[in-house]
C-alpha positions as CSV (number, residue, x, y, z in Angstrom):
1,X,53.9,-88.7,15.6
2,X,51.2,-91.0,14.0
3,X,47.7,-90.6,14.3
4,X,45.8,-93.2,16.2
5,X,42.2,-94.0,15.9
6,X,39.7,-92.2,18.5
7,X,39.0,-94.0,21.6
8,X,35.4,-93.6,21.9
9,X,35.1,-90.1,19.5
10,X,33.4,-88.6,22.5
11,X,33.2,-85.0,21.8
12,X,34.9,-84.5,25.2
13,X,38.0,-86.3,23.3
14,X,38.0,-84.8,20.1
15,X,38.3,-81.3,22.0
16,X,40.9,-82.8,24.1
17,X,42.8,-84.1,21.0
18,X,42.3,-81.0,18.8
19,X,44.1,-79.0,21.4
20,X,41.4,-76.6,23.2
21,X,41.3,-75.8,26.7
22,X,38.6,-78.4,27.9
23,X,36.0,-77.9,30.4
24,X,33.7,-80.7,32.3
25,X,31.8,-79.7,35.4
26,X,29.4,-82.0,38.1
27,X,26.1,-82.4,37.4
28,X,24.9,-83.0,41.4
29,X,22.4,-86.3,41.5
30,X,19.2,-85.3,42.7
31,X,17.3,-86.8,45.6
32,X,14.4,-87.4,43.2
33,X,13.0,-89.2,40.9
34,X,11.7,-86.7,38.3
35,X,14.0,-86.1,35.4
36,X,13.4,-82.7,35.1
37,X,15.5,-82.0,38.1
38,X,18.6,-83.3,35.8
39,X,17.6,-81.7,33.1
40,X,17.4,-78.3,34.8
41,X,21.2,-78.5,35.9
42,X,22.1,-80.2,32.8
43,X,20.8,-77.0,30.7
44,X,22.7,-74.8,33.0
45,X,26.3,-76.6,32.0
46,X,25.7,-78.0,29.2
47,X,25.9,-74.5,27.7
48,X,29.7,-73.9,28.5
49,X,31.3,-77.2,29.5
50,X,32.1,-79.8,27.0
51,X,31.3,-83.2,28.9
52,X,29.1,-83.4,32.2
53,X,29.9,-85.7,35.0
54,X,27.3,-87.4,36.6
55,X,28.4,-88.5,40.2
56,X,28.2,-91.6,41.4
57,X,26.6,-91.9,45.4
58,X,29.8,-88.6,45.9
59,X,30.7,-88.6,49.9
60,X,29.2,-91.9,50.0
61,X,25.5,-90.3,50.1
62,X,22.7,-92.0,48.2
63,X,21.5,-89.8,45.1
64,X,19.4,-90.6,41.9
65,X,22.2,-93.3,40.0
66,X,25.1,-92.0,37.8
67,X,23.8,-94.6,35.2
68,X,20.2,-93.2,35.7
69,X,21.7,-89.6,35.1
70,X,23.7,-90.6,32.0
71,X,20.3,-92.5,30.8
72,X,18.4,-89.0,30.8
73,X,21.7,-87.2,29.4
74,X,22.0,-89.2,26.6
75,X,18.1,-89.1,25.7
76,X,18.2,-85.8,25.8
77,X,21.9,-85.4,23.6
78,X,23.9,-84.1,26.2
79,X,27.6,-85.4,26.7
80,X,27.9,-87.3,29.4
81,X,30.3,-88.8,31.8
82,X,29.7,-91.9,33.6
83,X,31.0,-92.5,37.0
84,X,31.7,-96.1,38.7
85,X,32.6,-96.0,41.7
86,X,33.7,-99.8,43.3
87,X,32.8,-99.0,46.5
88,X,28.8,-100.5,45.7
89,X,29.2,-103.3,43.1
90,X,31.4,-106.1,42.7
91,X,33.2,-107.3,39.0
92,X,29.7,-108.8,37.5
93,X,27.8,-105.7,38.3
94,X,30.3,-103.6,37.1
95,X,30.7,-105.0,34.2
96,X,27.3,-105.2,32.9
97,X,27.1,-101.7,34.0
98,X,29.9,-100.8,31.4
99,X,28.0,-102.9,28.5
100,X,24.6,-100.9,29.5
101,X,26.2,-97.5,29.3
102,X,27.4,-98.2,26.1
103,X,24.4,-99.4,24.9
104,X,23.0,-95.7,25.6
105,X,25.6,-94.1,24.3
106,X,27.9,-93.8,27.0
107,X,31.4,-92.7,25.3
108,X,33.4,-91.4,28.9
109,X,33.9,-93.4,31.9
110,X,35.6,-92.0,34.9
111,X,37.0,-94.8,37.1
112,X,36.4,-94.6,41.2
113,X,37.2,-96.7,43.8
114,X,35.0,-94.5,45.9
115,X,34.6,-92.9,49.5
116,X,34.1,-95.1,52.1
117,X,30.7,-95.5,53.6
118,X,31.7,-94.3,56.9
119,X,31.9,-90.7,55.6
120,X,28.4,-90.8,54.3
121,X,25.1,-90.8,56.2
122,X,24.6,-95.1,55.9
123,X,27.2,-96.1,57.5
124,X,26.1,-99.5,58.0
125,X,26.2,-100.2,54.6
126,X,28.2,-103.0,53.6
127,X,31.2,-102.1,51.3
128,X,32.1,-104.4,48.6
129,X,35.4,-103.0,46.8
130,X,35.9,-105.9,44.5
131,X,37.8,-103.7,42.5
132,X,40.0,-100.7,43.0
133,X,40.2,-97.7,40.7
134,X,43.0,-98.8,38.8
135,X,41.9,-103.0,38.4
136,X,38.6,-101.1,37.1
137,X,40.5,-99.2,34.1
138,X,42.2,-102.7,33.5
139,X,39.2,-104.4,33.6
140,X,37.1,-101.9,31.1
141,X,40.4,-101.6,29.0
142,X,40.3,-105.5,28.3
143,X,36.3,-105.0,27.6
144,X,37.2,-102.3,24.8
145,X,40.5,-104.1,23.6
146,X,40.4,-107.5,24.3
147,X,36.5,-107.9,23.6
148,X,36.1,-110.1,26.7
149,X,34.8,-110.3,29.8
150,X,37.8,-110.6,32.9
151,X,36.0,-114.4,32.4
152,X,37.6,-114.4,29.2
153,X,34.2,-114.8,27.7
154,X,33.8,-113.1,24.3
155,X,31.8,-109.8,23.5
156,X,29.5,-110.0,21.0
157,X,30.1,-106.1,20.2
158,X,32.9,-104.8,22.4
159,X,32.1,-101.3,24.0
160,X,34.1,-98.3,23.6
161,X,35.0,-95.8,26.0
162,X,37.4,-92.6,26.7
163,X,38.4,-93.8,30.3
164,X,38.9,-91.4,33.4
165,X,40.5,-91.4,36.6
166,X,40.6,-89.2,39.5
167,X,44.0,-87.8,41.0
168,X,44.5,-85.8,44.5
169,X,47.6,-84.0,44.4
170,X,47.2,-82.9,47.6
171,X,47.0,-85.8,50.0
172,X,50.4,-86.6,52.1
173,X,52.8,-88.4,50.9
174,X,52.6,-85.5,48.5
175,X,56.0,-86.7,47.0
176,X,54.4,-90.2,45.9
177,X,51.3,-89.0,44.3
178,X,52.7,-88.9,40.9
179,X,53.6,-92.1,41.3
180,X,49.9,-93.4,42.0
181,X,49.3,-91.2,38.6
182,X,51.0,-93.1,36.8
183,X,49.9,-96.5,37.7
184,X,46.6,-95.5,36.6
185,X,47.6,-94.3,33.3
186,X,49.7,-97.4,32.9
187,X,46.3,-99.3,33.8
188,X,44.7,-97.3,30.8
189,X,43.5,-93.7,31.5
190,X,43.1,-91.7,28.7
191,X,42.3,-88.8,30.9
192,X,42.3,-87.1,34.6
193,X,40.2,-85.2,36.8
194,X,41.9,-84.0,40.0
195,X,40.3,-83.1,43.2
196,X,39.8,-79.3,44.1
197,X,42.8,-77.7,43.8
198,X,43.4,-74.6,46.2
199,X,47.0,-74.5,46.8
200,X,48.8,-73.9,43.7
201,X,51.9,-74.0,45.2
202,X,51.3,-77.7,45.9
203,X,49.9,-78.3,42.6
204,X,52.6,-76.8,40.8
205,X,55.3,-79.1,42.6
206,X,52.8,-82.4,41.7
207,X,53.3,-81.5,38.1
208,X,56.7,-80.8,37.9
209,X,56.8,-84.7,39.0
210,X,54.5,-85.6,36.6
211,X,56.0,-83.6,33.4
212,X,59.7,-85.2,35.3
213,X,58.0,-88.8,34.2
214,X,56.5,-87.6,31.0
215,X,52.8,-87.9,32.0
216,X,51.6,-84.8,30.7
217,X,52.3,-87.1,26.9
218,X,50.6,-89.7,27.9
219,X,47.3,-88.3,29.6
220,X,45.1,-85.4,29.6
221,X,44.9,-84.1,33.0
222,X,42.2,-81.9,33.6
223,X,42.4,-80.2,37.7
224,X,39.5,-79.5,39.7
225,X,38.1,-76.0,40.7
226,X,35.0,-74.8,42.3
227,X,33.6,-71.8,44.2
228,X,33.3,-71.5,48.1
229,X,30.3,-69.8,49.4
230,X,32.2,-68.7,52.6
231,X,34.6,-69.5,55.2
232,X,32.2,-71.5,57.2
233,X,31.7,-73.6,53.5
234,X,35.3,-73.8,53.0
235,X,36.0,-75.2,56.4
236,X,33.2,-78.1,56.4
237,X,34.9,-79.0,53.0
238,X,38.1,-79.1,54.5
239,X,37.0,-81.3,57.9
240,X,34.4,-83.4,56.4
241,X,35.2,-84.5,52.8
242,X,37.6,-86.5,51.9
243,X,40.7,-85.4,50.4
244,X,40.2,-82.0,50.2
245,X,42.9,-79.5,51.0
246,X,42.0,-75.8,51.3
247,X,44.8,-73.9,52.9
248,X,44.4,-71.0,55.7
249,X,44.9,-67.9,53.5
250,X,41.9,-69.4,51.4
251,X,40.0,-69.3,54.6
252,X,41.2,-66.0,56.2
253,X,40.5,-64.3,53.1
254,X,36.9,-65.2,52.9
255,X,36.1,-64.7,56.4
256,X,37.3,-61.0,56.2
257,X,35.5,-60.4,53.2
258,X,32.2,-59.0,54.1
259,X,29.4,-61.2,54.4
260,X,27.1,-59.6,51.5
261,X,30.2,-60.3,49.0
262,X,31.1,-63.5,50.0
263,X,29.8,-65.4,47.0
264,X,31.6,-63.2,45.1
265,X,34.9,-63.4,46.4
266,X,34.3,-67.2,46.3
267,X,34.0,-67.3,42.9
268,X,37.0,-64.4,42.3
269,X,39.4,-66.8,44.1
270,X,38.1,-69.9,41.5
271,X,38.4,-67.9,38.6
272,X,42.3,-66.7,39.6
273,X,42.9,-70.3,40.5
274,X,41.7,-71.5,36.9
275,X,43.8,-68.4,35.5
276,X,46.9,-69.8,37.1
277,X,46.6,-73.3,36.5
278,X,46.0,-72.6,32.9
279,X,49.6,-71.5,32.7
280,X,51.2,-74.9,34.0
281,X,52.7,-77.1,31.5
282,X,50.7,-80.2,31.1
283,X,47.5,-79.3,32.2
284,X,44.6,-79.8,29.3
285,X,41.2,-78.4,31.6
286,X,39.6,-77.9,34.3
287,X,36.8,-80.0,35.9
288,X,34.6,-77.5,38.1
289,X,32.8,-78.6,41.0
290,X,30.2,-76.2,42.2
291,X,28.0,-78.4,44.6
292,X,24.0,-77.3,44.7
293,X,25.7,-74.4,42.8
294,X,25.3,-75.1,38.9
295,X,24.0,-71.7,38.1
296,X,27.5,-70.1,39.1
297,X,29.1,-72.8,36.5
298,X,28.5,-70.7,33.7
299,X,29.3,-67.0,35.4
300,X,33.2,-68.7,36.4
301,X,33.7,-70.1,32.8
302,X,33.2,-67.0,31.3
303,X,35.1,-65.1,33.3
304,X,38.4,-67.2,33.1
305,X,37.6,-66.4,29.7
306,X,37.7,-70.1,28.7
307,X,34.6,-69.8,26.1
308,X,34.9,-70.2,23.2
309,X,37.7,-72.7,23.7
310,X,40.9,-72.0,22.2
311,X,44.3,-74.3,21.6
312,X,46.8,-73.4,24.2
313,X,50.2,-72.1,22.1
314,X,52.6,-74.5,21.9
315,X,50.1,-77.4,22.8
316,X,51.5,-81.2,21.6
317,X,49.2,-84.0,21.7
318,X,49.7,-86.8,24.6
319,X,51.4,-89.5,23.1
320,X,49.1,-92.7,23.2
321,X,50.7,-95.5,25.1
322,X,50.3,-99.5,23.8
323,X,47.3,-100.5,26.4
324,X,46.5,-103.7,23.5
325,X,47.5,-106.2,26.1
326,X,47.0,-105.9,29.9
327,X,47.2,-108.0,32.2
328,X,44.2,-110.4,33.1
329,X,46.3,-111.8,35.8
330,X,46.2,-108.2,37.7
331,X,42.9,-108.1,38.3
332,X,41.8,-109.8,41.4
C-alpha cells in the first residue's frame, strides 16, 4: 500500500500511523479563569498520554472553553485535541472556530454533535444544532480539502486537521451502531474515540461488525476507559449521563469491595478492561476518562503497561479512504 501524506502531522497521528498503542485522556475544563488550573492537569497527562482532549461544555455544563483550553495548551507545547460540539454554535461560528484553532496550532479536531441541554444544569438554554456530528466532519473536511468555506468562498490558507469522532457501542439498537460508524468515517474521520466501555462482551460483538465492514482499515478507533470511585459513582454515571452503560457485575463488585479500597478496585477493573480491549483486533488506543481524577491518569497507564508505547504484532495501517470530494450538497 502507498504512502499518503500526513493529515495534519499531529504527533497524536504519527503515533497512530507508526503503529504504537496510542493513548489520549480528558483534560476536565475548569470553572475558572486562571490558566494555571489547566496547566496543573495538563502536566499530570501530558506525561503519559500522547494527545489531550479538551472538552467542550461535556454533559451540557458550562466550563472554561475547549478553544480557551487548546489556546493555553498550545502556548505551553502540549498536544492538544479540540472539541466542537454543535450543540452551541451554528455553521459561521463553527467555522471560524476551525480557522482559529488552526491558527494556534490546533492539528486534532474531535467532531460532536453534543449532549442536549436538558441534561445539564441550564436547561433553558436555547439549542442551536445547525450541524450534526457527521455534516461537521464534511464541513471541516471541505475546509482542509476543498480550501472553501460550505459558502464556496475560497481560503486564503486552508487549515489542516486529523479529524475525530465519537462512537457509543453500547446504546440500543446495538446491532446498528456500526452502521452510524461508518457514516462518519465515510464523512471523513480519520480517527475514534468511543464512550466508556464497561461491558466487553458488548464491545467485542460491535467490533466484530465493524472489522465484518472493514473499518478497522479505514479508521483508528481508539475506546474509552476510566476509573469508578465506587458503586455510588458508577451508578450516577449510569442514571445521569448520557450514553453510558455500566453493567450490574461492575456495580456489585464495587459495592462489596470494602470502602477503604474502593479507589483501588476502581482503578483494577480499568486497568483489566484496557488489558482486554488491547487484545481485540482493530482497536489502535484507548482514550481515558477520569473526571476530577487526572492524578489517577498516570497510575492506570502504567499499570496496563502501555508506556513506553509499543507497535502491536501484526499491526497494518488503516487504509486511507478518497475524502477529495464530498459532498457540499449534504450539508444542511
Amino acid at each position: 500500500m502507498s504512502e499518503r501524506p500526513l493529515r495534519a502531522d499531529s504527533r497524536l497521528e504519527r503515533v497512530l500511523r507508526s503503529g504504537r498503542f496510542a493513548v489520549t485522556a480528558e483534560l476536565n475544563a475548569p470553572d475558572s479563569a486562571d490558566p494555571e488550573d489547566v496547566y496543573r492537569n495538563a502536566l499530570v497527562l501530558a506525561e503519559v498520554c500522547d494527545a489531550i482532549n479538551a472538552t467542550d461544555g461535556s454533559g451540557a455544563n458550562c466550563h472554561m472553553s475547549s478553544m480557551g483550553c487548546c489556546a493555553l495548551l498550545t502556548r505551553a507545547g502540549y498536544e492538544p485535541v479540540l472539541q466542537v460540539s454543535c450543540r452551541d454554535r451554528n455553521r459561521i461560528a463553527i467555522q471560524g472556530d476551525l480557522l482559529g484553532a488552526a491558527a494556534m496550532g490546533v492539528k486534532n479536531v474531535l467532531c460532536l454533535t453534543g449532549d442536549d441541554v436538558t441534561v445539564g444544569d441550564q436547561p433553558e438554554a436555547k439549542r442551536v444544532f445547525d450541524l450534526d456530528s457527521i455534516q461537521l466532519l464534511r464541513t471541516a473536511r471541505i475546509m482542509c480539502e476543498q480550501g472553501v468555506f460550505l459558502s464556496g468562498r475560497r481560503l486564503t490558507t486552508p487549515p489542516r486537521f486529523f479529524l475525530g469522532a465519537a462512537a457509543n457501542p453500547f446504546v440500543p439498537p446495538l446491532e446498528y451502531r456500526h452502521l452510524r460508524l461508518a457514516k462518519k468515517v465515510a464523512a471523513g474521520a480519520d480517527f475514534i474515540q468511543t464512550q466508556y466501555c464497561f461491558d466487553i462482551r458488548i464491545f467485542r460483538e460491535y467490533m466484530r461488525r465493524v472489522r465484518d465492514l472493514g473499518l478497522h482499515r479505514q479508521v483508528y478507533i481508539l475506546v474509552g476507559v476510566g476509573p469508578l470511585r465506587s458503586e455510588k459513582a458508577a451508578e450516577f454515571m449510569r442514571t445521569r449521563v448520557p450514553g453510558v452503560w455500566i453493567p450490574d457485575e461492575i456495580v456489585e463488585r464495587l459495592r462489596k469491595t470494602p470502602k477503604k479500597r474502593k479507589r483501588e478496585e476502581g482503578i483494577r477493573i480499568c486497568v483489566e478492561i484496557i488489558e482486554q480491549v488491547r487484545e481485540i483486533e482493530g482497536v489502535h488506543g484507548i482514550h481515558v476518562m477520569a473526571y476530577r481524577q487526572e492524578e489517577t491518569v498516570a497510575e492506570i497507564i502504567h499499570r496496563a503497561g502501555l508506556f513506553p508505547r509499543q507497535a502491536r504484532p501484526g499491526w497494518q495501517r488503516p487504509r486511507r479512504r478518497d475524502t477529495s470530494s464530498p459532498q457540499l450538497g449534504r450539508v444542511k
